[in-house]
C-alpha positions in Angstrom: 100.0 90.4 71.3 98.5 93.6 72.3 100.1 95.8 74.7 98.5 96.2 78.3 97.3 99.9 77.9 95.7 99.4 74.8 93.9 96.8 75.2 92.4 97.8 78.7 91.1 101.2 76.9 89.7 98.8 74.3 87.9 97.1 77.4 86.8 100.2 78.8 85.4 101.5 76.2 83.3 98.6 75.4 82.3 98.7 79.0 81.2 102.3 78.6 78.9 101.6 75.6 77.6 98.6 77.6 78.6 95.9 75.0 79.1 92.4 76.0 82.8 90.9 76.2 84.0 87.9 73.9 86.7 85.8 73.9 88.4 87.2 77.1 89.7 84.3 78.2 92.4 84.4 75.3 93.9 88.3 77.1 95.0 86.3 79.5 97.4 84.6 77.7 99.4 88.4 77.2 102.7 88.3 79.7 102.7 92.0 79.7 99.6 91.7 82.1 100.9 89.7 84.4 104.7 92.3 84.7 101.7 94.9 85.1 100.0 92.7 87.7 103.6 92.0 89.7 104.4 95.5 89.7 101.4 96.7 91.6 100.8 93.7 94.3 104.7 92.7 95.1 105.3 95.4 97.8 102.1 94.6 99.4 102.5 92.9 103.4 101.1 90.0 102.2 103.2 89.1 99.1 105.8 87.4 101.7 103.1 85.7 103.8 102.7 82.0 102.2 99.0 80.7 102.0 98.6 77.0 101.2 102.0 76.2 100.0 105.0 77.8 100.4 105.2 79.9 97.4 105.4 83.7 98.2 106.7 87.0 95.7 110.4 85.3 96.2 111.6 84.0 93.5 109.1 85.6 90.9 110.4 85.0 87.4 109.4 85.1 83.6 109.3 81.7 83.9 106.9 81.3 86.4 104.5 83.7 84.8 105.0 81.1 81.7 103.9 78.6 83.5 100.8 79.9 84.7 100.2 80.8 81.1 100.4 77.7 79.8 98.6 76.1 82.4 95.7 78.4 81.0 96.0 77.5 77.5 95.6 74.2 78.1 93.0 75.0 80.4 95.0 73.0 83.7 95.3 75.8 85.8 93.9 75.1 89.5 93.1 77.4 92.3 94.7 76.2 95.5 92.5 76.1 98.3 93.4 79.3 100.1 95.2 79.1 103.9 92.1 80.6 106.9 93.8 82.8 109.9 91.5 84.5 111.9 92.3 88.3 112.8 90.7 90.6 115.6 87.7 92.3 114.5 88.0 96.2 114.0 85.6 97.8 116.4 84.7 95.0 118.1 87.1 93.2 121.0 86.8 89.6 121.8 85.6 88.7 117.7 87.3 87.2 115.5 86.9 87.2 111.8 88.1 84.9 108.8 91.2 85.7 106.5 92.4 84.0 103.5 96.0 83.7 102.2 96.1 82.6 98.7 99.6 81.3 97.1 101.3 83.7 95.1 100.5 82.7 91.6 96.5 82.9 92.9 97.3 86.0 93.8 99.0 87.6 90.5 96.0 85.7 88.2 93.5 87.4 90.2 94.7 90.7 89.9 95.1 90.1 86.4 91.7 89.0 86.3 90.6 92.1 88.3 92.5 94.7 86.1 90.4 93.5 83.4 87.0 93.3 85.2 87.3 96.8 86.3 88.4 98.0 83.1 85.0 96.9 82.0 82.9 97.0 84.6 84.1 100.5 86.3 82.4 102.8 83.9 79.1 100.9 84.3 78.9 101.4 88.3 76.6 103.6 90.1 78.0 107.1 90.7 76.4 106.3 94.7 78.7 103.2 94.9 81.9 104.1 97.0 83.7 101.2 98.1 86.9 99.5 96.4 86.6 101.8 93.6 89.2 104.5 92.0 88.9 107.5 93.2 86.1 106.7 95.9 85.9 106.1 99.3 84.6 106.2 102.5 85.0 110.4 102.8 83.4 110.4 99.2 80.3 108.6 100.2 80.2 111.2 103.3 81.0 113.8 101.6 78.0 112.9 99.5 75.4 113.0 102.2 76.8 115.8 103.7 76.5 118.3 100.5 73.8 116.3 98.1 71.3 115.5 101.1 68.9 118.0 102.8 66.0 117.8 104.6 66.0 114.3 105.7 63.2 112.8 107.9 64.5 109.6 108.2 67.4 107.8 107.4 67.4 103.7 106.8 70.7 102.3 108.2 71.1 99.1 105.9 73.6 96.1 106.8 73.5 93.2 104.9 74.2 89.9 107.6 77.2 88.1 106.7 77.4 89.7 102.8 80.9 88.3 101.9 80.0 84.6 103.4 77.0 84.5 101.8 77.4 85.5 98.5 75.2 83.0 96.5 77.7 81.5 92.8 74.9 80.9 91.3 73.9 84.5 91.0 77.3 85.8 90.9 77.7 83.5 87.8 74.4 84.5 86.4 75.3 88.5 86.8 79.1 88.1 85.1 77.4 86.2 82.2 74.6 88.6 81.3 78.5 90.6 80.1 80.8 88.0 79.4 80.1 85.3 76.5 83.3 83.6 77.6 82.4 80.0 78.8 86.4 79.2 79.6 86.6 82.3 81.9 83.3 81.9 83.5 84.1 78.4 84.1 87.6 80.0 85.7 86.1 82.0 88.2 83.6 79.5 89.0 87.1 77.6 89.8 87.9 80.5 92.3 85.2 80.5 93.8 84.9 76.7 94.7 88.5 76.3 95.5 87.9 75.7 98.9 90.1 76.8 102.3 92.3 75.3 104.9 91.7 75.5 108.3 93.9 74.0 110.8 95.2 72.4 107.6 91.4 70.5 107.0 90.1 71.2 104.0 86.7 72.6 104.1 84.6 73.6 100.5 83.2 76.8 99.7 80.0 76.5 98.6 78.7 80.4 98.6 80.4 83.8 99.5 83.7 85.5 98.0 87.2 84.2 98.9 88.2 86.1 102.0 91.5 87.9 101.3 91.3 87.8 98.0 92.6 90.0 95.3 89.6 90.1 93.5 86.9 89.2 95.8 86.2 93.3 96.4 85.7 93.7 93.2 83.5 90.4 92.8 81.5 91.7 95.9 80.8 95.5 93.6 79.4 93.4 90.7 77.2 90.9 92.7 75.6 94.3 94.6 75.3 96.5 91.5 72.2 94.8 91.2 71.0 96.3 95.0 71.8 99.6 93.4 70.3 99.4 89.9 67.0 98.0 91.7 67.2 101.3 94.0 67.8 103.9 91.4 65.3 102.5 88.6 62.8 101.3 91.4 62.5 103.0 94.2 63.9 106.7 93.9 62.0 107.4 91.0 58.5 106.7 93.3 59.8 108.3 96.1 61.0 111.3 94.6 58.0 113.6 94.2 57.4 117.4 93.2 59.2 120.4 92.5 59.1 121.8 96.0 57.4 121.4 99.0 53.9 123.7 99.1 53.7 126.9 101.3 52.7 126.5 105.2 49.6 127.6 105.5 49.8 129.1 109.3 53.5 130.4 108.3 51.4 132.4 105.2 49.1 133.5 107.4 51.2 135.5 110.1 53.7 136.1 107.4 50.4 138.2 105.5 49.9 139.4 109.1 52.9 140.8 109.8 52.6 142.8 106.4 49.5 144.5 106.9 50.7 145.8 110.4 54.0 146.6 109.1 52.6 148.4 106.1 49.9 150.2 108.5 53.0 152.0 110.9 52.5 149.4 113.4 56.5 148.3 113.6 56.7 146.4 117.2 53.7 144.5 116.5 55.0 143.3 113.7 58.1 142.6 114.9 56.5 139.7 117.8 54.9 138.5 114.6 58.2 138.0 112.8 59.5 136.4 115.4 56.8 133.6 115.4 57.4 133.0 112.1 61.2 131.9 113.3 59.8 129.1 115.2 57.7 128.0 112.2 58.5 126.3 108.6 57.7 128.4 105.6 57.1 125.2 103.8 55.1 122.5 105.0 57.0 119.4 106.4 54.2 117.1 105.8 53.1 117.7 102.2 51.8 114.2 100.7 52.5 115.5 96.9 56.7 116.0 97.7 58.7 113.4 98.7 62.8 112.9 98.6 64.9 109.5 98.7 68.5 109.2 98.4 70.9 106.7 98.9 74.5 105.4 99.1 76.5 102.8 99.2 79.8 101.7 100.4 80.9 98.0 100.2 77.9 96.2 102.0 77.1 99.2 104.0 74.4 101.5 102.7 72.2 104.4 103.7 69.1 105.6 102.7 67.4 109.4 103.5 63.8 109.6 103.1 61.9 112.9 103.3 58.3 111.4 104.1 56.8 109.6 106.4 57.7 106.6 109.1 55.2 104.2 107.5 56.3 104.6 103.9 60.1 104.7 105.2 58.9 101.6 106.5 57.4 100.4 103.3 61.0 101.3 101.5 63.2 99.0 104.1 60.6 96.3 103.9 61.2 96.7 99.5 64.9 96.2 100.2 64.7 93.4 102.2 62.7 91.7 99.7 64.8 92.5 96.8 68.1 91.3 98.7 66.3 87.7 100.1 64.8 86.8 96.3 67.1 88.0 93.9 70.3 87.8 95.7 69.9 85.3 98.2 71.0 87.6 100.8 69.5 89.0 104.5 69.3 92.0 105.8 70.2 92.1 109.9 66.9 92.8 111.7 69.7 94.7 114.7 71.7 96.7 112.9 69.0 97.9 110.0 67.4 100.6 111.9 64.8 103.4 110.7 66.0 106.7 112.7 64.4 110.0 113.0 66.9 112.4 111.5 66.1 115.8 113.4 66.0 113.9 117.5 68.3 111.0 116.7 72.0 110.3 115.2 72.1 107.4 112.3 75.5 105.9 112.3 77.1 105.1 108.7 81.0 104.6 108.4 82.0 105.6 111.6 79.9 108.7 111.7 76.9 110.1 113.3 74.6 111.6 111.0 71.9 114.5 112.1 69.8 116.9 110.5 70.6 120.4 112.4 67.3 122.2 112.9 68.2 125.7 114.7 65.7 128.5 114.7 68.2 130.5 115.8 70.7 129.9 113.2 70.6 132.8 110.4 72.8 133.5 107.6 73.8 137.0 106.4 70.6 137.8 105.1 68.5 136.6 108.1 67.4 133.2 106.6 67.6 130.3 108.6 70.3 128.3 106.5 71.3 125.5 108.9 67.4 124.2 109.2 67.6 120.6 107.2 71.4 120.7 106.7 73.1 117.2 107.1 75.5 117.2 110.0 78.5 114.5 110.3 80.0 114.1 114.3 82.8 112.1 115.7 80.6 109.3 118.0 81.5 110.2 121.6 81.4 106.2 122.1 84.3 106.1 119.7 86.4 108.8 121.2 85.7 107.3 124.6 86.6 103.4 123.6 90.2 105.2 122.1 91.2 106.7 125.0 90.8 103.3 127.1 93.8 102.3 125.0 95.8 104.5 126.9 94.5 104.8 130.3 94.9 102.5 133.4 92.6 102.7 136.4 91.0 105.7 134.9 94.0 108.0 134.1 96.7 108.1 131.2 99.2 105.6 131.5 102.6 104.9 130.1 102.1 102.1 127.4 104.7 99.6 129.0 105.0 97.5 125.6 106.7 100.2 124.0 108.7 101.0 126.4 111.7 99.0 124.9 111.3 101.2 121.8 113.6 104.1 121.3 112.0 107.6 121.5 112.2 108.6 117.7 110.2 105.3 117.1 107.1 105.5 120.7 106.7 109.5 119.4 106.2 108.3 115.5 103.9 105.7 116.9 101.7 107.9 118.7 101.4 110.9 116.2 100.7 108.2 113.8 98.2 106.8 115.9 96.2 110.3 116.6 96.7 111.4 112.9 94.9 108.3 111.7 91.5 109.5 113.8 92.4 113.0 113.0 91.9 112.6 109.7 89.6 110.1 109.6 87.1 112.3 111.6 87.9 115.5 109.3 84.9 116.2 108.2 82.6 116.2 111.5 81.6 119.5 112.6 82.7 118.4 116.5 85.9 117.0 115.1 87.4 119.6 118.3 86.0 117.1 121.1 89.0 114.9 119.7 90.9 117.3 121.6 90.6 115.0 124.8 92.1 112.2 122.8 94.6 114.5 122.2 95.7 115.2 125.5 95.3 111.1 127.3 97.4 110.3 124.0 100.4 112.9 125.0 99.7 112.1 129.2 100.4 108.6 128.0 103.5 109.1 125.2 105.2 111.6 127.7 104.8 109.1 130.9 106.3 106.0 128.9 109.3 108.6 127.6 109.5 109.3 131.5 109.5 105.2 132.0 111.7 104.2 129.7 114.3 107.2 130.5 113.8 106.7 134.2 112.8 110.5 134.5 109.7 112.7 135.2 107.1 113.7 132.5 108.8 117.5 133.3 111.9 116.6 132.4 110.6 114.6 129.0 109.3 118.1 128.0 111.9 119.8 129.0 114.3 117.5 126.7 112.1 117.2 123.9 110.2 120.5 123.7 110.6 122.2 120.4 108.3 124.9 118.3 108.1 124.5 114.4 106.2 126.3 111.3 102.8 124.5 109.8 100.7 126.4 106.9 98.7 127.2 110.0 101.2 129.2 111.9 103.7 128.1 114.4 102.9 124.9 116.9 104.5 123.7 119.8 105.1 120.1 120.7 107.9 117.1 121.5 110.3 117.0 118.9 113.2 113.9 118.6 115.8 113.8 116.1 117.8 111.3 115.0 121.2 112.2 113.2 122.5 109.8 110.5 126.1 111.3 109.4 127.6 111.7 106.0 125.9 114.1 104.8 122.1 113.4 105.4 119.1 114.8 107.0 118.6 114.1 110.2 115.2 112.3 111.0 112.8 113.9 112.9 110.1 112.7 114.9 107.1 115.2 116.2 104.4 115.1 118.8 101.4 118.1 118.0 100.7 120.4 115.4 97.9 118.5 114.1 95.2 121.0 114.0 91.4 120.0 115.0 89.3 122.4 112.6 86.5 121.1 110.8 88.2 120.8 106.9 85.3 122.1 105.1 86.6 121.9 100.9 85.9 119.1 99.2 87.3 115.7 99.7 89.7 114.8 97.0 90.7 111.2 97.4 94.2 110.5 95.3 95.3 106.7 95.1 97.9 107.4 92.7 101.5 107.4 94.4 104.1 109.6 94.6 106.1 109.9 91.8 109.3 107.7 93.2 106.7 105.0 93.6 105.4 105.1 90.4 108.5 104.6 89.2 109.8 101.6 91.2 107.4 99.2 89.9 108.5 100.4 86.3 112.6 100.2 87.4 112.1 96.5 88.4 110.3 95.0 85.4 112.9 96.6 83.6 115.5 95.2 85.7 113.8 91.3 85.3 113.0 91.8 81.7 116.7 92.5 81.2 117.2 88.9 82.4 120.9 89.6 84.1 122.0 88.3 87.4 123.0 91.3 89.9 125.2 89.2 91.5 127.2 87.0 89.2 126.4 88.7 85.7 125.0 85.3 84.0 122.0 85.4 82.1 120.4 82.0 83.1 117.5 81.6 84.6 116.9 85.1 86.5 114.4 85.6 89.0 114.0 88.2 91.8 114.9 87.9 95.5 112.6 89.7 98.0 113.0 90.4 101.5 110.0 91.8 103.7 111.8 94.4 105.5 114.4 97.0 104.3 115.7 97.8 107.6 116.5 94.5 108.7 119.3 95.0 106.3 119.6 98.9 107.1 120.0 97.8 111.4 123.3 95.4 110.3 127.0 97.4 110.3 128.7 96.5 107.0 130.9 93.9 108.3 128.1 91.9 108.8 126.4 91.8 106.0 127.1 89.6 102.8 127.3 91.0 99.6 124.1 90.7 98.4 122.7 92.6 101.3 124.9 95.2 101.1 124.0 95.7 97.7 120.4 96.0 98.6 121.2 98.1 101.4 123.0 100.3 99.3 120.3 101.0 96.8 117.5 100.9 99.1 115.6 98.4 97.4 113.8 95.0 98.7 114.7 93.2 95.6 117.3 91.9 93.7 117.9 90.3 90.2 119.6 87.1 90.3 120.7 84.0 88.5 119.0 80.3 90.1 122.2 79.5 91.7 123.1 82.9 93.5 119.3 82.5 95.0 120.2 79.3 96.1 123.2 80.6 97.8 121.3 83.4 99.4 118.9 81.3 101.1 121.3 78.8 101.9 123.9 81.7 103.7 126.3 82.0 101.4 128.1 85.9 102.5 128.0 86.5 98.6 125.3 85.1 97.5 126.5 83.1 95.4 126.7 79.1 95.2 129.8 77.2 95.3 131.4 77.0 92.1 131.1 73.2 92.0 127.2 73.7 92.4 127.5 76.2 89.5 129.9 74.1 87.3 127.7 71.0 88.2 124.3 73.6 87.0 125.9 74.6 84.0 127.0 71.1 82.9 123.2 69.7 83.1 
């Protein structure tokens, strides 16, 4: 069998050469995968969330990843049909959308099943393509239109209606085949696909669109719409992407000639109200029919498109797409949200931001030039900044946040720096990112009153507890500081308020999904740990498997007297699992204080 790393270079590689896989069904046969698989999807918050049945990350074992294998070989395996909850809509109150919970062993197939799909099909996606990728994200994809577009007339907001739902197999099976000569893994994910959901516990079938929630549906969705961005890059952008540069302005050349003559004849201040005419003019003309630009990118089933040109071919372009999406992928483009803006007197909205051309005559660089004309522009949505503060205001002032108010003051100061952090980074790259500034301050109006709530004193005497200066690579800042001690010997904790600074962060976006180096390590420590096949608890060496819980400091919050053994011992090292045999398991769930089954439930285990 070959080992994991190996053979996903061998995949890549063959991916990068665009050659066709064979015989990939038979990989997944390789246990190593699936250790691989566990170690990168068992701390996730849904690992302990059942879907269907009750199975969950407790209780993982080398046997059960056995069992899936030889359900495989023998080609028995069955996708369960995948639980439906439906969760609050982000960015949009009162809507609901779908979720799906898959079991656990669904789960740890399909990210099998994705590690090997990306392997392969990774180096063959579109460098404009941003979403669920390495490296890539939502910043790269802005950070891309910010520095790579210029001069943009219009842009074309795309959204695709209902992409996920709508999905059409048939073409998603059609697309994976043109790769994969593998009629037993083809016929696998059609399996996925079709497996149907559960709502209200009624089953319901699938018959188009990517399972919601699932671990490889993301990467499912890239593939099917590779095909939008293959059509855009050999189609359309090499049509509308037209001459060197733009020609000379004729009535610019003119004064500009003008301006010369008078300037060269001693005549200074009459060439000087010449120059400045040619500040309100373009040197190039805007409307030259032998230069046109077109970019575009994509992120998930979001995508944007600049055109340098005019509004009936930008027209023509967005009618092209439409077309494309409706006959070869069975999919519609919303008529609402697929708008054709003018880039220099209106904002286009993509990811959260509002993009703008920035046209300034009287913007000049160093040497007098007027840089800033046609430069792309990213601003925080005053909409957005305004629906955020609501959050924290009553009656049109801040207000203390009375549902936190039975918190304790390291944790409603955590929560709230967390809070403005999250937008404050998000929003790091808009030029306006300052007019968060008024978030800033409803935010601390509103943390400060429910301190003064829940302490029973006024906001002044919450600063005056908690007020506390501190160095940042940006100088000193002032905010709230709280500290928690912990004894024997460790560093207190410390909770801050402030010293997030609101400058526009103008280097490059570098997006790192690796994790820190403990984490790395973790996933590593516990195959180890299984693989060693020795019970934690008891020391036998039957049947181990491991024991999750979903929250450290559940364990952490209990004094030592109350805790039984095997919490202690998880408390101790600060882990959420913990190697043991069948029987101790049993005793854990059943609430034995060590863990560990009766011995006549062991003598009886040992005797069958």
């Amino acid at each position: 069998m070959q080992r994991a790393e190996a053979l996903m270079e061998i995949i890549h590689e063959r991916g990068k050469r665009g050659l066709p896989l064979e015989r990939l069904y038979r990989h997944l046969f390789n246990p190593e995968l699936y250790l691989r698989a566990y170690g990168k999807i068992y701390r996730n918050d849904g690992s302990m969330t059942p879907g269907s049945t009750t199975e969950t990350v407790d209780g993982m074992s080398l046997k059960k990843i056995q069992v899936i294998i030889d359900a495989l070989r023998h080609e028995r395996y069955r996708w369960t049909p995948v639980r439906r909850v439906y969760i609050e809509k982000k960015g949009s109150p009162g809507k609901r959308r779908p979720l799906g919970l898959p079991s656990w062993s669904d789960k740890l197939l399909q990210e099998v099943i994705r590690s090997l799909l990306e392997a392969y099909y990774e180096p063959q996606f579109s460098n404009r393509s941003h979403g669920f990728r390495p490296g890539k994200g939502r910043h790269t994809a802005l950070t891309e239109v910010s520095e790579s577009w210029r001069s943009m007339t219009w842009f074309i907001e795309g959204d695709i209606s209902q992409c996920f739902d709508r999905l059409d197999h048939g073409v998603l099976h059609s697309t994976l085949a043109e790769n994969i000569h593998d009629n037993r893994f083809l016929r696998l994910i059609e399996g996925l696909l079709q497996a149907g959901y559960l709502e209200e516990w009624r089953y319901h079938e699938t018959l188009s669109g990517a399972p919601q929630g699932g671990v490889l549906s993301p990467l499912l969705s890239n593939i099917y719409l590779d095909r939008l961005d293959k059509y855009v890059e050999t189609t359309l952008l090499p049509v509308f992407n037209q001459g060197a540069r733009r020609k000379p302005y004729l009535p610019y050349m003119r004064i500009h000639k003008a301006s010369w003559k008078l300037e060269k004849k001693g005549q200074r201040e009459e060439a000087k109200q010449l120059r400045r005419q040619l500040q309100k003019l373009p040197s190039h003309d805007p409307n030259d029919p032998g230069f046109r630009r077109l970019h575009y990118v994509r992120y998930a089933d979001d995508w944007l498109l600049g055109f340098s040109g005019t509004r009936r071919e930008a027209e023509y372009i967005k009618e092209m797409v439409g077309k494309f999406l409706r006959n070869r992928l069975k999919l519609e483009l919303s008529e609402k949200k697929t708008l054709i803006t003018h880039g220099r007197s209106q904002a286009a909205r993509f990811l959260g931001y509002e993009i703008v051309v920035h046209h300034n005559d009287a913007k000049h660089d160093r040497n007098g030039h007027r840089s800033i004309n046609g430069q792309i522009g990213l601003k925080v949505p005053m909409d957005v900044v305004r629906d955020k503060r609501k959050t924290y205001m009553r009656r049109g002032k801040p207000a203390a946040m009375l549902t936190r108010a039975h918190d304790s003051d390291f944790r409603i100061v955590t929560r709230y720096q967390a809070e403005f952090r999250g937008i404050a980074e998000y929003y790091q790259l808009a030029y306006n990112r300052h007019r968060l500034g008024l978030l800033r301050w409803v935010m601390e109006r509103s943390m400060t009153k429910t301190l003064g709530h829940k302490n029973k004193v006024s906001v002044n005497k919450v600063w005056n507890r908690y007020r506390a200066t501190w160095q940042t690579p940006a100088g000193p800042r002032r905010g709230l500081q709280v500290t928690v001690g912990r004894g024997n010997g460790k560093r207190p904790l410390v909770a801050r308020w402030g010293g997030i600074s609101l400058a526009r962060r103008t280097t490059r976006v570098i997006l790192k999904d690796n994790l820190p180096e403990i984490w790395r390590k973790r996933p590593a420590e516990l195959i180890d740990r299984l693989m060693s096949g020795r019970c934690e608890l008891c020391q036998s060496r039957t049947d181990v498997e491991v024991h999750h819980v979903r929250r450290l400091k559940d364990l952490l919050s209990k004094t030592q007297a109350e805790q039984p053994d095997w919490a202690q011992q998880m408390a101790s090292r600060h882990r959420k699992t913990l190697i043991v045999c069948r029987d101790c398991h049993d005793g854990i769930h059943n609430g034995s204080s060590t863990g560990q089954a009766s011995s006549n439930v062991v003598l009886e285990s040992r005797v069958r």
